[in-house]
C-alpha positions in Angstrom: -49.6 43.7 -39.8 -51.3 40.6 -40.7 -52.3 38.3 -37.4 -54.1 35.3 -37.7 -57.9 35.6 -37.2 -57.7 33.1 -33.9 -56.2 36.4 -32.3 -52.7 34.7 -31.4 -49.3 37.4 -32.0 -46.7 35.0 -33.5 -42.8 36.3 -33.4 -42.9 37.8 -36.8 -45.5 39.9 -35.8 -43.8 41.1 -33.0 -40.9 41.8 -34.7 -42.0 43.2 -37.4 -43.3 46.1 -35.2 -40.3 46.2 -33.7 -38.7 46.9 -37.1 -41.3 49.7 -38.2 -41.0 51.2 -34.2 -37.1 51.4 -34.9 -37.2 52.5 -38.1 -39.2 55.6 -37.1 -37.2 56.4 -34.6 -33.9 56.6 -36.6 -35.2 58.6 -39.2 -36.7 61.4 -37.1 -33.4 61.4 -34.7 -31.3 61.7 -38.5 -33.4 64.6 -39.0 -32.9 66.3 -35.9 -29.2 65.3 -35.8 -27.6 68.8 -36.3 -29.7 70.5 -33.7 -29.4 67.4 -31.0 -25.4 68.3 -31.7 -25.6 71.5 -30.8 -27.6 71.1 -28.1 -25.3 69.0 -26.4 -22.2 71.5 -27.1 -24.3 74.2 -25.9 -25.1 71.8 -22.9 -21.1 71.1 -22.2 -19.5 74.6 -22.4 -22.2 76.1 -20.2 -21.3 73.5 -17.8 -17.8 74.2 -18.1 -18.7 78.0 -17.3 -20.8 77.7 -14.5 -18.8 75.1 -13.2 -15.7 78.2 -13.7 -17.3 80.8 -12.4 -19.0 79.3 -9.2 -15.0 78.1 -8.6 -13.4 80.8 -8.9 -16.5 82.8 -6.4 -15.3 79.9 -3.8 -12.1 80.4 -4.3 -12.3 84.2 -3.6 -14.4 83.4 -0.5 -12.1 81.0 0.8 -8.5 83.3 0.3 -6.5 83.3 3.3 -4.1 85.7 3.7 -0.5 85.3 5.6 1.5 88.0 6.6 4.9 87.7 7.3 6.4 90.5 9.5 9.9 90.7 10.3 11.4 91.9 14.0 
């Protein structure tokens, strides 16, 4: 980055870092992409299993049971 020797950051500078801070970013999250995927599907279905199973224990503990007798 080239800045003027009086020490003053002009907008080019600024966004030219910007640029090079963005750039890096992408490319390693393109890199990683397959693995941040599967991450997040690991993520969601054991959400979806927990979130099945801790049901299903409430639901057992909840059960109320009628009886009907007939005179």
């Amino acid at each position: 980055m080239s800045t003027p020797k009086t020490g003053k950051i002009t907008k080019a500078d600024v966004e030219q870092k910007l640029r090079n801070l963005q750039g890096d970013v992408e490319g390693k999250i393109a890199s990683q992409r397959q693995k941040i995927i599967g991450a997040a599907v690991a993520v969601g279905v054991l959400t979806i299993l927990l979130t099945f199973f801790l049901g299903r224990r409430s639901g057992k503990k909840k059960n109320t049971v009628v009886e009907i007798r007939r005179f």
